[in-house]
C-alpha positions, -999 to 999 in steps of 0.1 A, spaced: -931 696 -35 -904 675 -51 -872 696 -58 -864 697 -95 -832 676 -108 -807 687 -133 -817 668 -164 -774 662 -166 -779 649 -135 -802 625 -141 -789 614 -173 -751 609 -155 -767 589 -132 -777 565 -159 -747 560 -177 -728 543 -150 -755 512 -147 -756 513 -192 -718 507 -193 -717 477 -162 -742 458 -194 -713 463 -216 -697 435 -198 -724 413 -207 -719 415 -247 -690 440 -246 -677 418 -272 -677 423 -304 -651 443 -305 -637 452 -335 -604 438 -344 -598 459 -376 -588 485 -349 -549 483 -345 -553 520 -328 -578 509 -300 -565 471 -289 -585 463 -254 -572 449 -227 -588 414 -223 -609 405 -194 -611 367 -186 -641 355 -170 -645 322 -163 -683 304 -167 -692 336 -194 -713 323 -228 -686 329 -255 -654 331 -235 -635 333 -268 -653 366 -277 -629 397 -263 -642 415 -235 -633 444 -221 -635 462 -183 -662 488 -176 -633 506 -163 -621 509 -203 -654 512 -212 -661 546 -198 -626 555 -205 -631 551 -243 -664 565 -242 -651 598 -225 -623 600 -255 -648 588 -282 -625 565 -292 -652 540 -296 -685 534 -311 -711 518 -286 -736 497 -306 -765 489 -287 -779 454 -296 -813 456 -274 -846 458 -296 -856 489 -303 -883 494 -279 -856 492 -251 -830 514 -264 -857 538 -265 -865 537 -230 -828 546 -222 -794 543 -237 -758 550 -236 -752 584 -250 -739 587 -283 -746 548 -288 -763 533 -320 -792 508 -322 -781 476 -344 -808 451 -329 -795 414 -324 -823 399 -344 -808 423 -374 -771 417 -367 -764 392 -392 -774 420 -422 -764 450 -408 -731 445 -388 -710 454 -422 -719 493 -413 -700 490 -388 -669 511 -390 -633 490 -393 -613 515 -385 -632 520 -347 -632 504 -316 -672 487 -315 -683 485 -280 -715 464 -275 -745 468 -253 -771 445 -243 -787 442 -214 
């Protein structure tokens, strides 16, 4: 008989792996945010290298302090099957018409992989 796992537990365990993909696309960070300035992370050989990213490190820091909203840009299907707790779904393919909701006034942290 399998012993049972603390639903927490399992859901901890997950959050770790969902914040390493913010590296990925952590970028769009929003820049109307004087409050919540990242540090820069320079990769070399990244698509976009002009786009700010930020270290997983900060990541999980801001997302303990809430001081930043994690938009989730995977389709729908996929942020269904698991996602960053307390993130939004803004799918790429609808990005272009529906990044204006996007607070100013907040740190955006996104997710993609």
């Amino acid at each position: 008989m399998r012993p049972a796992r603390d639903r927490s537990a399992r859901h901890s365990g997950r959050l770790l792996p969902a914040l390493v993909m913010i590296l990925a696309l952590a970028a769009l960070v929003s820049a109307c945010s004087p409050q919540a300035t990242p540090t820069p992370v320079v990769i070399s050989g990244i698509p976009f290298p002009e786009v700010a990213r930020i270290s997983v490190e900060e990541a999980v820091a801001h997302h303990a302090a809430g001081t930043a909203l994690f938009v989730d840009v995977r389709a729908e299907q996929y942020y269904a099957q698991g996602h960053i707790p307390s993130s939004v779904s803004l799918p790429l393919a609808t990005i272009e018409s529906t990044w204006t909701t996007l607070p100013k006034a907040r740190l955006v942290i996104t997710v993609c992989t």
